[in-house]
C-alpha positions in Angstrom: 0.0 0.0 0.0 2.3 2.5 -0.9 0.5 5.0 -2.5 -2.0 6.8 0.2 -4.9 8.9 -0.9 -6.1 11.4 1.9 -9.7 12.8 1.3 -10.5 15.9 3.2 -8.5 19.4 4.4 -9.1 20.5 7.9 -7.3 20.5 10.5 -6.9 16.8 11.1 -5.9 16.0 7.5 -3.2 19.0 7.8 -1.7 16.6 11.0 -2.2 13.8 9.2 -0.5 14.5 6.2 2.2 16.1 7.9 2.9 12.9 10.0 3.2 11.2 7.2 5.6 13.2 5.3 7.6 12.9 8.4 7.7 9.3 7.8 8.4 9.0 3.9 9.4 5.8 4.7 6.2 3.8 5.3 4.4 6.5 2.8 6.8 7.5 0.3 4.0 8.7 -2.2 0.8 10.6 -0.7 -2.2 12.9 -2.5 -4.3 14.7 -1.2 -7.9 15.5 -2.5 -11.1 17.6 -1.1 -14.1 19.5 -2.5 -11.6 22.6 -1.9 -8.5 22.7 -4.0 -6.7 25.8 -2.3 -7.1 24.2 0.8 -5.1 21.0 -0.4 -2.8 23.0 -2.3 -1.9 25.2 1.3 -1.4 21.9 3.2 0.5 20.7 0.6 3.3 23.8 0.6 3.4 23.7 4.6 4.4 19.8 3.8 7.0 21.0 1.7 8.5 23.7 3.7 8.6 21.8 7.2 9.6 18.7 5.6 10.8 18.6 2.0 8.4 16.2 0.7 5.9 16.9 -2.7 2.7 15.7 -2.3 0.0 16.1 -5.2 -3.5 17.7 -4.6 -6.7 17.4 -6.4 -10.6 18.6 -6.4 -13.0 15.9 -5.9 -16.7 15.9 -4.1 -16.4 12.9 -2.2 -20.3 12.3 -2.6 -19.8 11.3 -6.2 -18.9 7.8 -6.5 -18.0 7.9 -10.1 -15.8 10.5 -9.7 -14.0 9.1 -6.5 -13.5 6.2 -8.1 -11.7 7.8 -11.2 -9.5 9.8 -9.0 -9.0 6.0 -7.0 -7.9 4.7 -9.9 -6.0 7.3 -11.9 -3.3 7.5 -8.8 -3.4 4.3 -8.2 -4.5 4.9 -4.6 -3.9 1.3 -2.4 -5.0 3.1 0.9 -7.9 5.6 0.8 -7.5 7.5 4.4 -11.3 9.2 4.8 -10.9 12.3 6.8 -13.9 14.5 5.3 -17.0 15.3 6.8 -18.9 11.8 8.5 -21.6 11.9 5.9 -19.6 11.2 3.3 -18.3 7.6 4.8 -20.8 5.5 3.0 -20.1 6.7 -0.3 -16.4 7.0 0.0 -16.3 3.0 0.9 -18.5 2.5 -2.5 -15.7 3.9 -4.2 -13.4 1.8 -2.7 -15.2 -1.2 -3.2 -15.2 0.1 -6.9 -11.6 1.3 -7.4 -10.6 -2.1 -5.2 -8.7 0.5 -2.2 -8.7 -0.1 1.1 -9.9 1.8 3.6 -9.6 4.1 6.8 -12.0 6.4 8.7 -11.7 8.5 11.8 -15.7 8.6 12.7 -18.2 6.8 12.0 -21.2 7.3 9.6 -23.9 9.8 10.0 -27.0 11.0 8.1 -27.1 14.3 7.3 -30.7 14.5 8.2 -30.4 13.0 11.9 -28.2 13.5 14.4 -27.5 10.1 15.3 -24.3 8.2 14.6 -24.1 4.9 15.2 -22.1 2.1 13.1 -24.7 0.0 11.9 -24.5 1.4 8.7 -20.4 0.4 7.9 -20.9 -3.0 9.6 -23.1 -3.4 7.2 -20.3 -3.4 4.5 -18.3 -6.0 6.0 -19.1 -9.1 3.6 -18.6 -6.6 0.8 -14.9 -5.7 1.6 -14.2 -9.3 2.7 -15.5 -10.9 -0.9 -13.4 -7.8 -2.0 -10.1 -8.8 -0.2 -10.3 -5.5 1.3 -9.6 -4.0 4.5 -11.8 -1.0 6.1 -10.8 -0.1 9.2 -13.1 2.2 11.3 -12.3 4.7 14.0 -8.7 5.8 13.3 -9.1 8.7 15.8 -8.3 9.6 19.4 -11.9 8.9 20.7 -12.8 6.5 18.7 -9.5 5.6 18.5 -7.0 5.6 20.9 -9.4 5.3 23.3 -10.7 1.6 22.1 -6.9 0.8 21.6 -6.0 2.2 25.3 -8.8 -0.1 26.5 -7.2 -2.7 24.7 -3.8 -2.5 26.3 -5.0 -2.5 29.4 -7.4 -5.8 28.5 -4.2 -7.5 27.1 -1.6 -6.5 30.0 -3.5 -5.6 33.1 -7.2 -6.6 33.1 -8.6 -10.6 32.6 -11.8 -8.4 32.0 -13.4 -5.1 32.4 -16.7 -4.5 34.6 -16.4 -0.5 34.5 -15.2 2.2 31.8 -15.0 5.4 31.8 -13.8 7.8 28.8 -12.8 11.0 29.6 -12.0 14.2 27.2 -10.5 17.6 28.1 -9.8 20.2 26.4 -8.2 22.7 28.5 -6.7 24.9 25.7 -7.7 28.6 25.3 -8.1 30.0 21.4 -9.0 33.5 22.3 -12.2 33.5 20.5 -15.8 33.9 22.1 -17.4 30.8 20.8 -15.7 27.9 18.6 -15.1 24.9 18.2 -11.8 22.8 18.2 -13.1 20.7 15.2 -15.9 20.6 12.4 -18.3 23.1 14.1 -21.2 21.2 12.3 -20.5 17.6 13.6 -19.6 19.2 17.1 -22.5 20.7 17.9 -24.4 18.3 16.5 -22.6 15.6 19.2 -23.1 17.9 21.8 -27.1 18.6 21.4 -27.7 15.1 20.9 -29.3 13.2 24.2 -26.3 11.9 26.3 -26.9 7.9 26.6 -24.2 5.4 28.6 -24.4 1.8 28.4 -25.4 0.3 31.9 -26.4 -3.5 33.0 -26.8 -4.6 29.1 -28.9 -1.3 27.7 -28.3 2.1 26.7 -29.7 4.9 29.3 -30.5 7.9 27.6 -30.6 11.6 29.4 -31.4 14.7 27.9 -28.4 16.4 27.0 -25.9 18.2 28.9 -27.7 17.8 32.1 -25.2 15.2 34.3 -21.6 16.7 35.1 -18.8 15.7 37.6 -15.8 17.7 38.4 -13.0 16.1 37.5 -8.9 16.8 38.3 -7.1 16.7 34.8 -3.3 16.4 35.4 -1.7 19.3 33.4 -5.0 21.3 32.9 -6.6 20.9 36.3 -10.1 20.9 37.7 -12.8 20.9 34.9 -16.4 20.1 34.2 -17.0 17.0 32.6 -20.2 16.1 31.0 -22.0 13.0 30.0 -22.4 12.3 26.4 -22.9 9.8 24.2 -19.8 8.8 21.5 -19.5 6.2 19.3 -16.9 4.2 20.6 -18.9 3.1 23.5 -20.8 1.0 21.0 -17.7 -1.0 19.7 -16.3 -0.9 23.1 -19.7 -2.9 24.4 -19.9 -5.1 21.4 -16.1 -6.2 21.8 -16.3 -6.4 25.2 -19.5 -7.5 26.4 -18.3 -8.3 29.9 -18.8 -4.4 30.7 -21.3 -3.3 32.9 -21.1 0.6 32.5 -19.3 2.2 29.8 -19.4 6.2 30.1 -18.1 9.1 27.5 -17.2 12.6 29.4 -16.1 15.7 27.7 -15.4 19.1 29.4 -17.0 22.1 28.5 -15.8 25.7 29.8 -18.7 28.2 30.9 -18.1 31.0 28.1 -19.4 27.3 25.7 -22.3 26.4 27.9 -23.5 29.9 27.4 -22.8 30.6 24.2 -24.5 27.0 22.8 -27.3 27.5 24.8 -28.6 30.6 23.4 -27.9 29.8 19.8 -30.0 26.5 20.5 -32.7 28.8 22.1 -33.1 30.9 18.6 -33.0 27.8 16.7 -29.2 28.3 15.1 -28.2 24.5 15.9 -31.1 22.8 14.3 -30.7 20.5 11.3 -34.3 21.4 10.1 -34.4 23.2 6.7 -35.9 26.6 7.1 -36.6 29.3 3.7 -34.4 32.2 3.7 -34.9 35.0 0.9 -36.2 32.1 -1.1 -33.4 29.8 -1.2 -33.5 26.7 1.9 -30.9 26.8 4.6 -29.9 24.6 7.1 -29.4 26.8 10.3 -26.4 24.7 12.0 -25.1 25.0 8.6 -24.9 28.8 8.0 -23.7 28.4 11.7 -21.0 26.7 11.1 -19.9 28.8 8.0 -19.6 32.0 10.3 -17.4 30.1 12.8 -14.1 30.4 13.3 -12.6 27.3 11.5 -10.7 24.6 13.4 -7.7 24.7 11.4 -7.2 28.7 12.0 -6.7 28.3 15.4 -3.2 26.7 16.3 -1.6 30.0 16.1 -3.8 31.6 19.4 -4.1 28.6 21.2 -2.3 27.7 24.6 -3.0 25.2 27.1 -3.2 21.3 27.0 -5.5 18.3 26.1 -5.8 15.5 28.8 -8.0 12.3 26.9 -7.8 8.8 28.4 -9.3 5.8 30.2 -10.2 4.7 33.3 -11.0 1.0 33.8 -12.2 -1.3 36.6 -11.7 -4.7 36.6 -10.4 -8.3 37.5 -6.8 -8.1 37.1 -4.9 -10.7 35.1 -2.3 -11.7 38.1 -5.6 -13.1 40.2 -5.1 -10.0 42.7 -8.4 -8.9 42.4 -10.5 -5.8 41.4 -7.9 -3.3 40.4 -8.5 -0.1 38.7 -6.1 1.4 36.0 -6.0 5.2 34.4 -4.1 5.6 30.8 -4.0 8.5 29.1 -2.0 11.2 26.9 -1.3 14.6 27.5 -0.3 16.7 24.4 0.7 20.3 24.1 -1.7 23.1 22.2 1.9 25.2 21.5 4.0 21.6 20.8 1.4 20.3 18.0 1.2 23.9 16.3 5.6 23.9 16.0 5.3 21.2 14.6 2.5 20.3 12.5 0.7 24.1 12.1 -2.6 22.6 14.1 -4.0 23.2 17.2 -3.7 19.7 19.8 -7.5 18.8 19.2 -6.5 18.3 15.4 -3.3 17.0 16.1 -4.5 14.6 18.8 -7.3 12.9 16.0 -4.1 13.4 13.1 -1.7 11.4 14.4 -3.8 8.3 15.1 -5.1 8.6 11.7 -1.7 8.2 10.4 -0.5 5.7 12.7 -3.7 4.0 11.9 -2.8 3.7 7.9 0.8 2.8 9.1 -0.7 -0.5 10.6 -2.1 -0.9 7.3 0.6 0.2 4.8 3.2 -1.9 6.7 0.8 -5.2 7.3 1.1 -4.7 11.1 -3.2 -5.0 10.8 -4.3 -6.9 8.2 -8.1 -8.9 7.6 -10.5 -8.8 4.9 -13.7 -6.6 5.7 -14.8 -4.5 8.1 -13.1 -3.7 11.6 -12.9 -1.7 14.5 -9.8 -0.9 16.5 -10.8 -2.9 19.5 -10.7 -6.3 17.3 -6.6 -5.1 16.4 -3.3 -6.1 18.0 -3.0 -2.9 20.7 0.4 -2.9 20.8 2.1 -1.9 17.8 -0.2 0.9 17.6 0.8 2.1 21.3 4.6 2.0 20.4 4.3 4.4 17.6 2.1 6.4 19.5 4.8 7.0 22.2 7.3 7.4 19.0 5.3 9.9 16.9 3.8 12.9 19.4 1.3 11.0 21.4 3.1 9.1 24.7 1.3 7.7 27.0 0.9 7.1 30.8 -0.7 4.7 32.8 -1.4 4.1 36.8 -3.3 2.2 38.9 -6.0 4.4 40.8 -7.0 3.3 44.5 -10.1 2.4 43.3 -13.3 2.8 40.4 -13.9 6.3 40.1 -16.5 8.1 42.6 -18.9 9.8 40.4 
């Protein structure tokens, strides 16, 4: 798989195509395509100033099958690494069923016309890319992602099994803006509105949204509000690991956020609805989102750090009893925008996405189908985590968390 297509040019796909470039080795050819040209084309010279390396750039909607599987097959593309906008997964896979590529995603599937994201929809593909001899691997991110790999680790090397999980995001950077958001203002709001729901005693609970918090002490950011959320790893993490009793998804949210999203969901700004404006039919979260400031023009203003990880209660593999263990990563705002140009809430989802396609490009994963992290090897992902921007930590706590 040595030639790499990457579809999409935010933020993440600025990390991710950075990382690469900084390992020319295991990618020694990559293009990059989205719906905005310019936007390739500016990635494309910050790759070639910080690290010498050419890539090639293209235009493509990523909605039009035929198309994508033109542009597939006129580079020659082995490895098609999705890191566009979550509606466009399902078509993006046609093409590579088509074009006979395989496959990599950082989120999974969503409709445009419902706020629900769930992965019934790419399981659904898995007999096609196994009669295919393809690979699709889902979830290439830092939650999903790392998370289900952290899990993982601490399945394969501390815990016989799990009982209790926890998932808990912070961002405790500061961009100097009013309101935004670290990534795709559309698909973040959209996650945050949704109902929160947890997985407890074999079902999902669901609670309206936003309404159950816990303080939480994040080392290197400190004391933040967590909320409850719903995120789609927690249904691969259950379906992998049925064993769980509770499985949990916490995000912080500063106050200035809280306020801000709750009047624009008051006048209507984050609905999904169409409504008629001077004749022509807008979506409101969509004209929202346009008047944002945009993930990847942040780096240069924002300070502060990013504390994700996993806590996990369970019988430990040495017979000793319950034990509870806490892994996570830390990772700089400042240190991610030296060296990739991105903000840490890019660069924390970029660098999975390329270690991710490293798995694949060098055979370290391989299968036939459809798969999540959880069902993959943790531990060569984990060492090039530590190698490549993202090290990790892990302790045992006293006990499962309190809240």
């Amino acid at each position: 798989m040595s030639k790499v297509l990457v579809i999409g040019a935010g933020g993440v796909s600025s990390v991710c195509v950075h990382k690469m470039a900084m390992n020319a080795e295991i990618f020694p050819e990559i293009h990059l395509a989205s719906r905005t040209k310019s936007k390739c084309d500016a990635i494309a010279e910050s790759v070639k100033a910080r690290t010498g390396m050419s890539i090639e750039t293209y235009e493509i909607d990523a909605e039009e099958v035929p198309a994508m599987v033109n542009l597939i097959k006129k580079i020659g593309a082995e490895l098609v690494v999705n890191l566009a906008l979550p509606y466009q997964d399902l078509p993006i896979m046609d093409a590579c069923l088509e074009a006979g590529a395989h496959y990599l995603d950082t989120a999974n599937y969503e409709p445009k016309d419902e706020a629900k994201f769930e992965y019934r929809w790419q399981w659904a593909y898995h007999d096609k890319f196994k009669a295919a001899g393809l690979m699709a691997l889902l979830g290439s991110g830092f939650d999903p992602g790392v998370t289900s790999v952290f899990t993982m680790w601490l399945k394969k090397h501390q815990l016989k099994s799990i009982r209790e999980l926890d998932i808990l995001d912070c961002n405790g950077g500061d961009h100097g803006q009013a309101f935004a958001t670290n990534f795709n203002p559309e698909i973040n709001i959209r996650e945050v509105t949704a109902p929160a729901r947890h997985w407890e005693n074999g079902k999902w609970v669901e609670t309206p949204a936003m309404q159950i918090s816990t303080p939480f002490d994040f080392e290197a950011v400190g004391t933040r509000q967590a909320y409850l959320m719903y995120h789609e790893e927690l249904e691969s993490l259950t379906k992998f690991n049925p064993e769980i009793e509770r499985a949990r998804f916490w995000m912080t949210f500063g106050d200035e956020y809280i306020k801000h999203l709750t009047v624009l969901q008051n006048v209507g700004m984050t609905s999904i609805e169409p409504v008629r404006y001077k004749g022509q039919e807008i979506i409101p979260l969509q004209f929202l989102a346009s008047v944002l400031p945009k993930p990847e023009t942040l780096g240069e203003t924002t300070t502060g750090k990013t504390n994700i990880g996993v806590i996990a209660t369970g019988e430990a593999l040495d017979g000793s009893g319950e034990k509870t263990f806490y892994i996570n990563n830390i990772c700089s705002h400042e240190a991610a925008y030296a060296e990739t140009g991105n903000q840490a809430v890019s660069y924390t989802t970029g660098v999975p996405a390329m270690v991710g396609s490293a798995m694949m490009v060098t055979g370290k994963w391989a299968g036939e189908g459809v798969f999540n992290m959880e069902e993959m090897d943790p531990d060569p992902f984990m060492e090039m985590l530590n190698e490549h921007g993202l090290p990790w930590q892990v302790k045992e706590l006293d006990g499962p968390v309190g809240f």
